[in-house]
Residue, then its C-alpha position, 0 to 999 in steps of 0.5 A: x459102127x460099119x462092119x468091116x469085111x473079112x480079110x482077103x485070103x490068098x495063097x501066099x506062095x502063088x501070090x510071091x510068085x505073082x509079086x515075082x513077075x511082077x519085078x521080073x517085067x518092071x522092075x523094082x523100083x517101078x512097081x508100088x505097094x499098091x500095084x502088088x496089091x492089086x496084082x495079088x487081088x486086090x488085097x488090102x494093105x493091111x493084109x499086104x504087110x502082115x503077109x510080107x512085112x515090107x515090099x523089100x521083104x516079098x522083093x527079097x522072097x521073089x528073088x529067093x524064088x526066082x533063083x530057086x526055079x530058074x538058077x537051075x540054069x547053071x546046074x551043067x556047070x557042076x555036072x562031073x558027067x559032062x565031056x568038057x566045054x559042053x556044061x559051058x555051052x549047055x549053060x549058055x543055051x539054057x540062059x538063052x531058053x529061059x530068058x526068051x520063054x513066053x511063060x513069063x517075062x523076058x529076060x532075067x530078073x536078077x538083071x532087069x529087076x535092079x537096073x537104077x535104083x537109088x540110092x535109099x535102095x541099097x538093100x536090094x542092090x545087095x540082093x541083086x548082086x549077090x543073085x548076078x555073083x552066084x553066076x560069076x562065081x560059078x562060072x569062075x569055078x568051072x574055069x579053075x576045074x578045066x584048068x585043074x583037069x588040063x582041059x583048059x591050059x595052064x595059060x589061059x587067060x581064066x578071069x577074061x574068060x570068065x568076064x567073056x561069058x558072064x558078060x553073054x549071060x547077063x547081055x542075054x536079059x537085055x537082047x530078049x527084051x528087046x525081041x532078038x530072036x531065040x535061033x540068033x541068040x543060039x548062034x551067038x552063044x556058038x561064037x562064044x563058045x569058040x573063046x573056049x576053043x581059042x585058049x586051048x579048051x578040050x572039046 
């Protein structure tokens, strides 16, 4: 009988966040099995799935990285030391910076790595979901504490806000994709931040 070959080895945190990329560039949908073991060096499929068990598990395991080293992103949210309105406008800059960096791919996964996928791939419209909630929610909680502190007016219009700047966040995937350039998009992220001025926002 044929011998057959040893496994190939490779480093599995390396190769997660090669796989990472990968969905962060085309989407989840759009890459296969057989992509991902080519991307992580031609590995077979047998090494594949004993290594991540399914293509949703590694897509699950990107995202968890993904969000681990570019959710930092919103850290000035919950940054007590900040004057107001300026974690909001550090955030907003921040976005901007990651999502045109030339280190990796354009824009923001937990954006473009979900965009039209079918209905049999509802698990990983939950992932994405939840990683695109965790801005939401932490913009929202922002708003509350401005409001709380009276840096913000009892008046405002806290969800239209909230829904103003996470809509700028998650444009900003889709503006860097297309090659605005960083010094527009930093333009922009001042305009609205004048949202800000405009309900009655501490500076």
């Amino acid at each position: 009988m044929p011998r057959t070959g040893r496994p190939r080895e490779f480093d599995r945190d390396d190769a997660v966040r090669q796989a990472m990329h990968l969905f962060w560039e085309y989407g989840y949908e759009a890459v296969s099995v057989a992509d991902l073991q080519k991307e992580l060096g031609g590995i077979s499929a047998a090494s594949f799935y004993a290594a991540f068990g399914s293509k949703p598990q590694l897509f699950a395991e990107a995202m968890a990285l993904y969000m681990e080293t570019c959710g930092d992103i919103i850290a000035p949210l919950q940054d007590p030391q900040l004057p107001p309105r300026e974690g909001l406008r550090q955030t907003l800059r921040r976005t901007i910076e990651v999502q045109t960096g030339s280190e990796h791919p354009l824009g923001c996964m937990a954006v473009l790595a979900g965009t039209n996928l079918s209905a049999k791939n509802q698990e990983i419209q939950a992932i994405v979901t939840s990683a695109r909630a965790a801005t939401r929610s932490a913009i929202a909680d922002y708003v509350d504490r401005a409001v709380k502190r009276g840096d913000l007016p009892k008046k405002a219009d806290r969800e239209s806000l909230v829904v103003l700047f996470d809509t700028f966040i998650k444009g900003i995937a889709i503006q860097a994709r297309d090659g605005i350039p960083k010094s527009s998009l930093l333009k922009s992220a001042e305009n609205v931040m004048k949202a800000w001025d405009q309900a009655g926002g501490a500076a």
